[in-house]
C-alpha positions in Angstrom: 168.3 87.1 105.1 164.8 87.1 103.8 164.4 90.4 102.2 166.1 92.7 104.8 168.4 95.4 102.6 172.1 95.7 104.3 173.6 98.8 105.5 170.2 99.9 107.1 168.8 100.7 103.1 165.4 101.7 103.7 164.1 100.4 100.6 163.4 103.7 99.0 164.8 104.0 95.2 167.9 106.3 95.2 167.5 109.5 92.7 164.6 112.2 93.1 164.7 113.4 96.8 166.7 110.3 98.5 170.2 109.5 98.8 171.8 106.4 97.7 171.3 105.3 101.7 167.3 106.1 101.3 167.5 109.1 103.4 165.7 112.4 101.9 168.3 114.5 100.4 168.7 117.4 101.9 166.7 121.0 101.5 163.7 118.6 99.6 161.7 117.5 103.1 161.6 114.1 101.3 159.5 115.0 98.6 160.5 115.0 94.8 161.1 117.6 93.0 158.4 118.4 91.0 156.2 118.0 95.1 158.4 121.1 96.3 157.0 124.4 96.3 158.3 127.4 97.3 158.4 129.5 100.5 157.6 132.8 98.6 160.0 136.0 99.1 163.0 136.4 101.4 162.0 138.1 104.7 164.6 141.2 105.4 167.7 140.3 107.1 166.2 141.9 110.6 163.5 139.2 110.3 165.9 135.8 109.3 167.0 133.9 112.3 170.7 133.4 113.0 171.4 136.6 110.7 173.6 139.7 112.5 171.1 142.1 111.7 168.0 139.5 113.8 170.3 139.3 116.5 170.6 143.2 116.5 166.6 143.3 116.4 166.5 140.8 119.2 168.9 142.5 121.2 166.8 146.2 121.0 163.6 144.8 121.4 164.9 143.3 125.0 166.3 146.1 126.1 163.2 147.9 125.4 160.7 145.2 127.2 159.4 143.8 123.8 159.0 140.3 122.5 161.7 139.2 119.8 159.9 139.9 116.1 159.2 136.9 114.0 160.0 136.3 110.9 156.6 137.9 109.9 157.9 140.8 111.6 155.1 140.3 114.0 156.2 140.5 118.2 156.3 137.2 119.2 153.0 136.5 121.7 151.6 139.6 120.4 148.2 140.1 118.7 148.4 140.0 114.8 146.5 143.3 114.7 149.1 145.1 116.7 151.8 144.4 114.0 154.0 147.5 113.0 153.4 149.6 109.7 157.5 148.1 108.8 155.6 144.5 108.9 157.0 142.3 106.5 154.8 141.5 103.6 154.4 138.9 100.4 153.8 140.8 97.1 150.6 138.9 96.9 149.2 140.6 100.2 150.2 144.1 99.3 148.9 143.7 95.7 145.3 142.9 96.5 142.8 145.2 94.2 143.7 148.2 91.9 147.0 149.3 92.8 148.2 152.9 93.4 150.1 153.1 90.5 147.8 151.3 88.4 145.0 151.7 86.0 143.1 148.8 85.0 140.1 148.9 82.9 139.2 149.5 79.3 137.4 152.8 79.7 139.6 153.8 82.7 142.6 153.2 80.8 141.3 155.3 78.0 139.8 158.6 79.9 143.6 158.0 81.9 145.4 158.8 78.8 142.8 161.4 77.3 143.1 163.4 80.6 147.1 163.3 80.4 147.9 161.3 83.2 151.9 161.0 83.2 152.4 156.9 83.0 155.0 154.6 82.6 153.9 151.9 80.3 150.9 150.4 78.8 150.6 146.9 78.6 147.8 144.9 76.5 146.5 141.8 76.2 147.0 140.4 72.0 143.9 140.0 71.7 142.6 143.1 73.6 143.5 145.5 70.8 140.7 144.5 68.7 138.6 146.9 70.8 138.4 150.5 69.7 138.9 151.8 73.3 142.4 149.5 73.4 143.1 150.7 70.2 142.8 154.7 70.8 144.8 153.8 74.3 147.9 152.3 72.4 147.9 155.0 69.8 147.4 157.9 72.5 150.2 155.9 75.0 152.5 155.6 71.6 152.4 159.1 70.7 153.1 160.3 74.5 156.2 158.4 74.8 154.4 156.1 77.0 156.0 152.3 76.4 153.2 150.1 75.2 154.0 146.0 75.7 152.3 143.1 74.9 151.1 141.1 77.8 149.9 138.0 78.6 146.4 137.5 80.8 147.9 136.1 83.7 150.7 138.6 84.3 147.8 141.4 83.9 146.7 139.5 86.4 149.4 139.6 88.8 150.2 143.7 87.9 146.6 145.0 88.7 146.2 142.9 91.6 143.4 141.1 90.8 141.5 143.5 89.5 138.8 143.6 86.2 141.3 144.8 83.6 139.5 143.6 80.1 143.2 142.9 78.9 144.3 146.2 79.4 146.2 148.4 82.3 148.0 151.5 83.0 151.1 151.9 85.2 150.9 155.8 86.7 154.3 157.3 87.3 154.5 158.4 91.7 153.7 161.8 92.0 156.0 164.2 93.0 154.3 166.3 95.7 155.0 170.3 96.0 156.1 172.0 99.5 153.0 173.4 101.4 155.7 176.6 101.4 155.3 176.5 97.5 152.0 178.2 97.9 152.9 181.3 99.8 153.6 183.5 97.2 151.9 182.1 94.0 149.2 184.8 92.6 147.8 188.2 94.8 145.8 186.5 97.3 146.7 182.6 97.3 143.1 180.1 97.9 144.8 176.7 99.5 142.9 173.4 99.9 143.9 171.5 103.3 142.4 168.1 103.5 142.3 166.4 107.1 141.4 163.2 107.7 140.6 162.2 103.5 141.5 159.0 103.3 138.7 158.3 100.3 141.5 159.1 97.0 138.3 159.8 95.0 137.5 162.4 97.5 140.8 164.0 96.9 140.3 164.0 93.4 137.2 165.3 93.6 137.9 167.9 96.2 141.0 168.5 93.2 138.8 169.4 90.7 136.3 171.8 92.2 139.7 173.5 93.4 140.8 173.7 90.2 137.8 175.0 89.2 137.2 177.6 91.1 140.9 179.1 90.7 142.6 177.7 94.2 146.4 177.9 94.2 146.7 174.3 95.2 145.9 171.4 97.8 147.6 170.4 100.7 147.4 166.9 102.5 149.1 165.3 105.5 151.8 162.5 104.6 150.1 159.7 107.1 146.6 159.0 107.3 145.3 160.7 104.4 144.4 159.6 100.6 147.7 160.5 98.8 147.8 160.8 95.0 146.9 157.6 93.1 145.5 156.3 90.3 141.7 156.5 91.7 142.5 160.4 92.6 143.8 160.9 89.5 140.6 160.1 87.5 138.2 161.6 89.9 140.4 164.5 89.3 139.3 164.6 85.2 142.5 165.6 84.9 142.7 168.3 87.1 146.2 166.9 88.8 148.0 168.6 85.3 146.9 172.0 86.4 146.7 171.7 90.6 150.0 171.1 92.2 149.4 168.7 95.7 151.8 169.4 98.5 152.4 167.1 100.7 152.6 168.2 105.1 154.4 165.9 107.5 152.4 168.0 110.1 149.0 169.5 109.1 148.6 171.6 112.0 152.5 172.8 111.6 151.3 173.7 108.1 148.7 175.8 109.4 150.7 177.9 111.3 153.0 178.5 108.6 150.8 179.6 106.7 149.4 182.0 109.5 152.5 183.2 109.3 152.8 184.0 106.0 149.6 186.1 106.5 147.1 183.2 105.0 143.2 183.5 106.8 142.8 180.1 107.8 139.2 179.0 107.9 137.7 175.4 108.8 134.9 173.8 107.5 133.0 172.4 110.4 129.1 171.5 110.8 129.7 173.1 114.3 130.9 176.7 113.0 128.7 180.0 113.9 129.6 181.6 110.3 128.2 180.2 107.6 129.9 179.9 104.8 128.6 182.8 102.6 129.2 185.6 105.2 132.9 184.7 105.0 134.1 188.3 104.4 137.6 188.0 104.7 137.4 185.6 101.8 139.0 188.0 99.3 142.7 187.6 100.8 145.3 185.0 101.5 143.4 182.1 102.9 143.3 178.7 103.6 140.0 176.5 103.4 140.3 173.4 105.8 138.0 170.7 105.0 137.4 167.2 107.5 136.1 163.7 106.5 133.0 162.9 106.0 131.3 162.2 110.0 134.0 162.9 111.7 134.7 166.4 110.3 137.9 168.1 111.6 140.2 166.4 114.1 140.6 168.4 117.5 144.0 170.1 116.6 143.8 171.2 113.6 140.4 173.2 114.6 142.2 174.7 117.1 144.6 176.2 114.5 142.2 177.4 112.5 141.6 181.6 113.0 137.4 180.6 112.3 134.8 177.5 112.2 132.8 178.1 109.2 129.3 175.8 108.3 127.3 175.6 105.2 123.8 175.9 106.3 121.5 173.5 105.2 118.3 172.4 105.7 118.6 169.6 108.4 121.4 169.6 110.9 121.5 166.0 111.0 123.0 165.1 107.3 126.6 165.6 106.4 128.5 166.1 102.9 131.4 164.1 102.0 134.8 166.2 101.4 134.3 166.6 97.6 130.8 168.4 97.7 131.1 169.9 100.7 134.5 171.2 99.6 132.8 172.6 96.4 130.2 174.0 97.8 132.3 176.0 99.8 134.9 176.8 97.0 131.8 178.4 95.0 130.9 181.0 97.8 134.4 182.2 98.3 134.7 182.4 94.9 131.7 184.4 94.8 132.7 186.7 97.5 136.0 187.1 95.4 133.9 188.2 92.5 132.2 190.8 94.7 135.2 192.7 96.0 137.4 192.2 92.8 
C-alpha cells in the first residue's frame, strides 16, 4: 500500500491544532496554539450575528429603509465616514493620545497635583521616582488621599494612550458639571461665561481662568460639540476649575433664554457687532457674555438669542482672537465698567 495512511489520515501529527484524524481541531483555524491570536474585544450583543438583540437591530433598521449594521456597527454598503457616534470601537482606537482623564508627563503631573486637581490614582514607573518632580508628585498624591501604584512601562503605555509619560501619569476623576440654573441667583449681579462652538479644551481652560479672574459666577458649555472638562482644560485652567463651577447645557440657545428669563443681559461676542466692547453699559447687572470659536465666531442661533452683538475693536478687521484672549479681553472691560458704577 506504499505509504498511503488508512482511514483517509492526512498525514498531519495528532496533538497541537489536529485531531487524531488530521483535521484542524476546531476554533484553532489549523494553526497551533502558540500561532493563534486573538480577535480583540466582544462587539455588543446588537452587533454579534445570530444574537436576539442583532436580529432586533436588523429588524428596525429594515423597517426604517437602512442597511443591517455590521459587526463594526457600521451600515452595511455604507461609507465608513457615515458611521454613527454608538459605533463600536477597540480600546486601542479610542485610546489614541492623552486621554481625558489622564495626565501624563513629569511636569504635567506635577503642576496637576500642585494646582489640586481631584485624581484617582497616581501610577509610577520604579525607576521614575528618582526624579525630584516624581518624587514631590508621590508625596503630594500620598498626602491628598490620592492612591499611588507602582507601574510597569508598558502598561503606562497602554493607560496614556501612547502618549510621552517619562514613567509617570495622572488619572483625573470625571467632573461633575453644575446646572446652567445654578447660576441664577449666586452673588448681586451674576457674570456667566457661555462658550459656543469651543471644542479646543485648552481654550476652555483658558477662557476658565480669565473668568475666574475677573470674578464671573461660572461657565457654561453645550453637552455635544464643545470641549468638555478634561485633563488639558484642567491645566490650562492653573487651577482655576477649584474655584469656577462648569455647567453643562443640553441646548445653548435654550440656556439663553433661561437666563433671559431670569433677568440676565445676554451679550455676544461677535467681530460683526456695532458696540464695541467698552461702551457695554449695561454691564453692571445680571449678564451673560457669549463667546464663538475662533473663525467661525457665533453659530446663527445662538446670535439670534442674544439681546446685543458686541466687538472688540482692533486695529485690522481682518485678524481674529481665539476664545481664551478674546474672552479675556472682554472679561477685563466689563469688569472695568463694574468698577465704574460700583
Amino acid at each position: 500500500m506504499s505509504g498511503q495512511k488508512k482511514g483517509g489520515d492526512s498525514g498531519k501529527a495528532p496533538g497541537g491544532g489536529y485531531t487524531k484524524r488530521g483535521k484542524p481541531r476546531p476554533g484553532t483555524g489549523g494553526y497551533k496554539r502558540d500561532r493563534l491570536e486573538g480577535k480583540g474585544p466582544t462587539p455588543p450583543a446588537r452587533l454579534r450575528p445570530g444574537h436576539p438583540a442583532n436580529r432586533a437591530a436588523a429588524k428596525a433598521a429594515k423597517g426604517a429603509g437602512r442597511p443591517a449594521p455590521d459587526q463594526r456597527g457600521n451600515e452595511r454598503g455604507a461609507d465608513s465616514r457615515n458611521r454613527s457616534e454608538s459605533s463600536y470601537e477597540s480600546p486601542a482606537v479610542r485610546g489614541v493620545g492623552e486621554g481625558p482623564e489622564m495626565v501624563a508627563g513629569r511636569n504635567s503631573v506635577v503642576e496637576s497635583l500642585r494646582a489640586g486637581i481631584p485624581a484617582m490614582a497616581l501610577y509610577v514607573a520604579g525607576r521614575a521616582q528618582e526624579d525630584e518632580r516624581v518624587a514631590e508628585s508621590v508625596q503630594i498624591a500620598a498626602e491628598a488621599g490620592i492612591a499611588v501604584l507602582e507601574s510597569g512601562v508598558p502598561e503606562l503605555d497602554r493607560l496614556t494612550g501612547g502618549a510621552i509619560h517619562q514613567g509617570v501619569a495622572l488619572r483625573v476623576r470625571p467632573y461633575e458639571y453644575a446646572h446652567p440654573e445654578d447660576f441664577y441667583r449666586r452673588g448681586t449681579r451674576p457674570l456667566i461665561v457661555a462658550l459656543d462652538g469651543v471644542t479646543d479644551p485648552r481654550n476652555l481652560g483658558a477662557v476658565i481662568r480669565s473668568a475666574a479672574a475677573f470674578g464671573a459666577t461660572g461657565v457654561v458649555v453645550p453637552s455635544r460639540r464643545s470641549a468638555g472638562v478634561t485633563a488639558g482644560a484642567w491645566k490650562a485652567s492653573a487651577g482655576a476649575l477649584v474655584r469656577l463651577p462648569v455647567a453643562q447645557a443640553v441646548n445653548l440657545t435654550r440656556a439663553l433664554e433661561g437666563y433671559k428669563k431670569a433677568g440676565f443681559f445676554v451679550a455676544g461676542l461677535d467681530a460683526e457687532g456695532t458696540t464695541g466692547v467698552r461702551d457695554l453699559s449695561i454691564a453692571d447687572g445680571p449678564m451673560v457674555l457669549v463667546v464663538g470659536s475662533e473663525g467661525r465666531g457665533l453659530s446663527r442661533i445662538v446670535a439670534a438669542a442674544c439681546d446685543m452683538l458686541v466687538s472688540i475693536p482692533m486695529a485690522s478687521g481682518n485678524e481674529s482672537l481665539n476664545a481664551g484672549i478674546a474672552a479675556s479681553i472682554a472679561l477685563y472691560e466689563i469688569a472695568g465698567v463694574r468698577a465704574r458704577k460700583g
